[in-house]
C-alpha positions in Angstrom: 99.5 56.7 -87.2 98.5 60.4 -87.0 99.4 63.4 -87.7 98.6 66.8 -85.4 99.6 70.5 -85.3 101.9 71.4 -82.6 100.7 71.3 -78.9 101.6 73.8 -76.2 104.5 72.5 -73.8 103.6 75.1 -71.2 102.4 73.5 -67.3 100.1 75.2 -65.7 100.5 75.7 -62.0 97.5 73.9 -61.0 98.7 70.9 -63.1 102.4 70.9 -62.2 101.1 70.6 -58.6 98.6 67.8 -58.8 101.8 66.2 -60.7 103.8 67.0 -57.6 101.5 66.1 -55.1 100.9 62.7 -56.9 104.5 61.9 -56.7 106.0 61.1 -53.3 108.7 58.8 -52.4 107.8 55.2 -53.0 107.9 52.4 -51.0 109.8 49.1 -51.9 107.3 47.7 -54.6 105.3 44.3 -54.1 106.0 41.0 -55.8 103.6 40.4 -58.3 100.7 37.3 -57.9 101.1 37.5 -54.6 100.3 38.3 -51.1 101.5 41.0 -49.3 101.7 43.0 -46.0 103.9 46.1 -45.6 103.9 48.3 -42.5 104.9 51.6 -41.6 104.5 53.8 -38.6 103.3 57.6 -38.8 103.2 60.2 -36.3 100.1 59.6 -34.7 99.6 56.0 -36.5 100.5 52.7 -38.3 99.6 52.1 -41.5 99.1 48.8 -42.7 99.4 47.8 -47.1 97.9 44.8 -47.8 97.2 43.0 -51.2 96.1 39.8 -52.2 93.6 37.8 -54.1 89.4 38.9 -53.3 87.2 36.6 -51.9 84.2 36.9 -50.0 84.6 38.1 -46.3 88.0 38.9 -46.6 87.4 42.3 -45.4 85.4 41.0 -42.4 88.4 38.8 -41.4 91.1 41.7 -41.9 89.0 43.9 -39.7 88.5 40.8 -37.2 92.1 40.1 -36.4 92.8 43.6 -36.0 90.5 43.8 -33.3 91.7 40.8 -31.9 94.9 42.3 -31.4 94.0 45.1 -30.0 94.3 47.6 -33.1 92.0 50.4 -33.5 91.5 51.1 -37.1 91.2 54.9 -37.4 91.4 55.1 -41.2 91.2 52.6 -44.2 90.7 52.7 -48.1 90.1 49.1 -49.9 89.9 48.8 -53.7 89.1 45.1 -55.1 89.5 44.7 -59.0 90.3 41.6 -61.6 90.0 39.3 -58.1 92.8 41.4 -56.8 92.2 43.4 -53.1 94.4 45.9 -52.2 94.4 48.3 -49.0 95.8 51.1 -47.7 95.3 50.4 -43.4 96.1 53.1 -40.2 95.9 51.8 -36.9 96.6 52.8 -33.6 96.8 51.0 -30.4 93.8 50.5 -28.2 95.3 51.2 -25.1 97.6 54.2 -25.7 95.9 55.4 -29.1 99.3 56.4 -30.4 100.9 54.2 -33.0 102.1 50.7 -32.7 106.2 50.7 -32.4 106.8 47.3 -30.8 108.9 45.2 -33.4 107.3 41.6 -32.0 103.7 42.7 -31.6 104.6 44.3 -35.7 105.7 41.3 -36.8 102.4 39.1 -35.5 100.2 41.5 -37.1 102.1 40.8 -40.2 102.2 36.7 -39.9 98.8 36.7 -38.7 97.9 39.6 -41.8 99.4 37.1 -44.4 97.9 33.8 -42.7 94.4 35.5 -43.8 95.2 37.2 -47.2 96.1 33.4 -48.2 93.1 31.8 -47.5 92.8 28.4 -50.0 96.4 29.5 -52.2 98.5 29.2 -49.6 100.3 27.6 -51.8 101.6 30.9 -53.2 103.1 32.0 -50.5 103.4 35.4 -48.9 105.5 38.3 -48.7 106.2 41.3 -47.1 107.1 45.1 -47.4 107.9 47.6 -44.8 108.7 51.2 -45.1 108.7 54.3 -43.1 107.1 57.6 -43.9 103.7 58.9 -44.9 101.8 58.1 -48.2 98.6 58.9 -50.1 96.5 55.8 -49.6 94.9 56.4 -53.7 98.5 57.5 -54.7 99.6 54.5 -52.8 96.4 52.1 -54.0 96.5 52.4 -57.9 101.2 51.6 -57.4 100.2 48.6 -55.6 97.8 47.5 -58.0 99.9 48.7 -61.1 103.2 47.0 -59.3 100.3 43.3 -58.8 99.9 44.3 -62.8 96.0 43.6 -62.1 95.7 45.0 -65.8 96.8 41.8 -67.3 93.9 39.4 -65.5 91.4 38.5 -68.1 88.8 37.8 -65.0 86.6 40.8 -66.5 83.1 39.5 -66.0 81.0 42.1 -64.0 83.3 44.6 -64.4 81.4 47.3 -66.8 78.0 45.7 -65.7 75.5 47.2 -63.2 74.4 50.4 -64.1 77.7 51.9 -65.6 77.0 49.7 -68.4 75.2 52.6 -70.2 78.8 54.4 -70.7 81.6 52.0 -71.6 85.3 53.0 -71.0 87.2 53.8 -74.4 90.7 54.0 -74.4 92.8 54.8 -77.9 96.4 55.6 -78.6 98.0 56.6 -81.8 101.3 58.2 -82.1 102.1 61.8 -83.7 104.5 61.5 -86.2 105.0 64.8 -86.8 105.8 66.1 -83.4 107.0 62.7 -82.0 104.3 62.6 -79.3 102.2 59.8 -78.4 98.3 61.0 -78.2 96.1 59.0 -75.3 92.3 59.9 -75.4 90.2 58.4 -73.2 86.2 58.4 -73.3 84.4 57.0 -70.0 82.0 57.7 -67.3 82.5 61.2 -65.6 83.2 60.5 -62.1 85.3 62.7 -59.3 89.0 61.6 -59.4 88.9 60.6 -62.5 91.5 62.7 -63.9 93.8 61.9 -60.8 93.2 58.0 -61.4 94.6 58.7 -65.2 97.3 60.8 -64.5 98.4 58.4 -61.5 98.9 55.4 -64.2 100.7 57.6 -67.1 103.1 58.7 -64.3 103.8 55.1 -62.8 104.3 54.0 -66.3 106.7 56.8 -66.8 105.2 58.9 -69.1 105.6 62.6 -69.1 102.5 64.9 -69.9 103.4 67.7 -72.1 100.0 68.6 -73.2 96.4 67.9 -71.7 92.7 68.1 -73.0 89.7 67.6 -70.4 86.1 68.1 -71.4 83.4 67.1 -69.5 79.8 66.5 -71.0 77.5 64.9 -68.1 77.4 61.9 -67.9 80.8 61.4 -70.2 84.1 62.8 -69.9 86.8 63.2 -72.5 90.6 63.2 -71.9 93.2 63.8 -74.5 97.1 63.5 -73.5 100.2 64.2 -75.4 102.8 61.9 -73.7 106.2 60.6 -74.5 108.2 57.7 -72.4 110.5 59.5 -69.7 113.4 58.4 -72.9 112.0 61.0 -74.9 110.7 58.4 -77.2 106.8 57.6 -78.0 104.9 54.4 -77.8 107.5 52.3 -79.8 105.8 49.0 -80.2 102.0 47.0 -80.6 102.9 45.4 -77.4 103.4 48.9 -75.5 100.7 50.6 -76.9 98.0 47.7 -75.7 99.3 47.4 -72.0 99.2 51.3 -71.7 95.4 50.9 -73.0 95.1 47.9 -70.8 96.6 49.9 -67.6 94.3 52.8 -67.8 91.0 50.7 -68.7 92.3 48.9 -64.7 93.1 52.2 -63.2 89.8 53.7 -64.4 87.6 50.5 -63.3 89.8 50.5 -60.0 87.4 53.2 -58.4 83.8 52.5 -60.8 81.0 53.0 -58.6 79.8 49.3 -58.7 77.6 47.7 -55.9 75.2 49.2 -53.6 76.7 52.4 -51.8 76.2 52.3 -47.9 76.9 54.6 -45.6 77.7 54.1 -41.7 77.5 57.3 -39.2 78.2 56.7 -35.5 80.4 56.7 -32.4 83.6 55.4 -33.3 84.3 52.3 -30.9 86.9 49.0 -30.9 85.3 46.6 -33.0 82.7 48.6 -34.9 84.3 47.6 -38.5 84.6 44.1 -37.3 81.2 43.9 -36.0 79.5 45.4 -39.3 81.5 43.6 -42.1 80.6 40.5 -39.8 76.8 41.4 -41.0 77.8 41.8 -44.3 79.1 38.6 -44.7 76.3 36.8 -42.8 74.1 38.3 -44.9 75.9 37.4 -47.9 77.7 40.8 -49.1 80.6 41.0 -50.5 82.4 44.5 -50.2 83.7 46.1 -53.7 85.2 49.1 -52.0 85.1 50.9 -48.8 86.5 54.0 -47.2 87.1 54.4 -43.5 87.6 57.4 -42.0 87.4 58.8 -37.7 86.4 62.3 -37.5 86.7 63.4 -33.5 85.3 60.3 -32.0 82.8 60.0 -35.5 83.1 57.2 -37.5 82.0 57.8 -41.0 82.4 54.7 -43.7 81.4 54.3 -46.7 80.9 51.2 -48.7 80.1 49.9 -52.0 78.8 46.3 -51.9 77.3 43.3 -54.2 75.6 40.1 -53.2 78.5 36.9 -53.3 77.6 36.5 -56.6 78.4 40.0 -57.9 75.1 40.8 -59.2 72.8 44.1 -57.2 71.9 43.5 -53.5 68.3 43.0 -52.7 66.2 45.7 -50.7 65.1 42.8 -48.3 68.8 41.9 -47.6 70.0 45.9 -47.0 66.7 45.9 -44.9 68.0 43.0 -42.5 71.2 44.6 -42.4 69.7 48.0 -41.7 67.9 46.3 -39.0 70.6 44.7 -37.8 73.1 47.8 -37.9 70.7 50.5 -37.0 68.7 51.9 -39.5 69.8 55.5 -38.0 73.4 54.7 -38.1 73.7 52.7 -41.9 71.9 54.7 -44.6 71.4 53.5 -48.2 72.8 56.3 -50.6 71.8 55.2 -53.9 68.5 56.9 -56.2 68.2 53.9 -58.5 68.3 51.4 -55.4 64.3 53.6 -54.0 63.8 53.5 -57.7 64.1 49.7 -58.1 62.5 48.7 -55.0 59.1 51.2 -55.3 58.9 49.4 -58.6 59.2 45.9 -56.6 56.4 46.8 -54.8 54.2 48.1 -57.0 54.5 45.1 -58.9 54.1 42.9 -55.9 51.3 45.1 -55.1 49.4 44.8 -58.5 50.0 41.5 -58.8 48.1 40.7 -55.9 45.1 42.8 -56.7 44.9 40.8 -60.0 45.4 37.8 -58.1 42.8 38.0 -55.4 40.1 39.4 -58.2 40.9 36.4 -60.6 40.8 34.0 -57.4 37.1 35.3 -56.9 35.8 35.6 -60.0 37.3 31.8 -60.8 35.8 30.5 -57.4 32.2 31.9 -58.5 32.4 29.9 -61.7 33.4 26.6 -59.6 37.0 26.2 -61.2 38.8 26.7 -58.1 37.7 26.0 -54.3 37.8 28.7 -51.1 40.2 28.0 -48.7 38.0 30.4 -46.8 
């Protein structure tokens, strides 16, 4: 325990409406450990939620049987995390290019949705959620998650490593006797969002923030929150105070920048995501996160990808793919990527110097014969 002087209770504006905006209406929450497709039409689109357990190509499938049925995807964001991928899909019709409102040709996108998200656990089973209205895919991204409790997988290999492994993510909480507050500090990478992504979990947790300290020191950032249960009541118990820890260290790692960041610029068409997470697959790539979004008739994605195995993609792999692509439509957005690969090649390119010198010098003595 610990003890504190008295914080302020006062909101600021600014805070009370990031609180506000972070709070619509919610849709009917996912079963957990399963697989699940909800749909809901907009004014101009359907969006599509899926979650489900990660494996490779999954996203290249997704994208695939969309196209097959004649869906347009016009926006997307995909999170993976603790084998877990969730999405937040909007899709219009590729004839009309207004949203989809036929019940039958809904309810085949959702078998046929389910039928992929299953893959070798059909087992499981799947099920569905529908609801009408808009949402904010993040808002939307870190409740389905939170609702698949993705926190409690123990599946955490990879997760701080890459090169965020410099600044691990600390998470404490201690409750203030004196007061009756519960104080949350959190120590991580700075990254944009981040204070959304934290606020997002102590709110779906339903916590209220009555005081808030954010300090950013590059590369770290600091967060300190004075939070009681919607009750009135603090952290009451051992068992509480380690799932919020484990919730945040999820909703933190949720949006990491793992994996190799590519970026895709070009006319939007039917079939372009299909046909470029088809190459990423081929070519062994597995994506960690993506974000899709049409501009005019621009398509401009962005995605964060790994090798099957997790571990950093290499250069001659994002070359094919480049290649592949178009090198002036996929660009590679990532300083330590040029930094790794000039230091390839310099090796490569000093180890043959050495090589071809010690190759003549040893074929002058005799030890070795010319294959000249």
């Amino acid at each position: 325990m610990m003890s504190c002087g008295s914080p302020s209770i006062d909101v600021e504006d600014e805070y009370e409406k990031l609180v506000i905006r972070m709070n619509p209406p919610r849709s009917p929450r996912f079963h957990s450990w399963g697989q699940s497709v909800g749909i809901q039409a907009g004014s101009e689109h359907t969006s599509i939620e899926l979650i489900g357990r990660d494996r490779p190509g999954l996203l290249s499938e997704i994208f695939a049987v969309l196209t097959d049925l004649k869906c347009n995807i016009v926006a997307a964001e995909v999170w993976t995390h603790n084998s877990r991928m969730a999405s937040v899909l909007y899709i219009t019709d590729e004839d009309t290019g207004g949203l989809i409102e036929d019940a039958d040709r809904l309810s085949k996108i959702k078998r046929l949705l389910r039928y992929i998200l299953k893959g070798d656990k059909g087992k499981q089973g799947a099920k569905t959620a529908i609801s009408m209205g808009s949402v904010h895919a993040e808002r939307r991204l870190h409740q389905m998650m939170y609702d698949d409790r993705d926190y409690e997988r123990c599946d955490l290999v990879g997760e701080d490593g890459g090169r965020d492994d410099k600044i691990k993510t600390f998470v404490t909480v201690e409750n203030c006797i004196e007061r009756g507050y519960t104080v949350v500090c959190v120590r991580c990478k700075d990254r944009p969002k981040l204070l959304f992504d934290t606020v997002c979990t102590l709110t779906d947790m339903q916590y209220v923030v009555f005081h808030a300290t954010v300090v950013t020191e590059e590369p770290e950032a600091y967060q300190e929150y004075y939070i009681r249960h919607t009750d009135g009541y603090p952290v009451s118990s051992e068992g509480e105070k380690q799932r919020l820890i484990h919730c945040l260290e999820a909703a933190i790692k949720r949006r990491s920048s793992e994996g190799l960041r590519l970026e895709l610029c070009s006319e939007d068409r039917i079939g372009l995501l299909s046909d470029v997470t088809r190459i990423f697959r081929e070519n062994g790539l597995s994506v960690l996160r993506a974000k899709v979004s049409t501009i005019r008739s621009q398509a401009m994605n962005i995605f964060y990808v790994t090798d099957a195995s997790g571990s950093p993609v290499q250069s001659q792999t994002v070359e094919s793919v480049r290649n592949m692509i178009g090198e002036t439509v996929l660009f590679v957005k990532d300083e330590e990527f040029f930094k790794s690969s000039s230091q390839d090649t310099a090796r490569f390119s000093l180890g043959n110097l050495f090589r071809s010198r010690s190759e003549k010098f040893l074929c002058n003595l005799g030890l070795i014969r010319s294959n000249s």
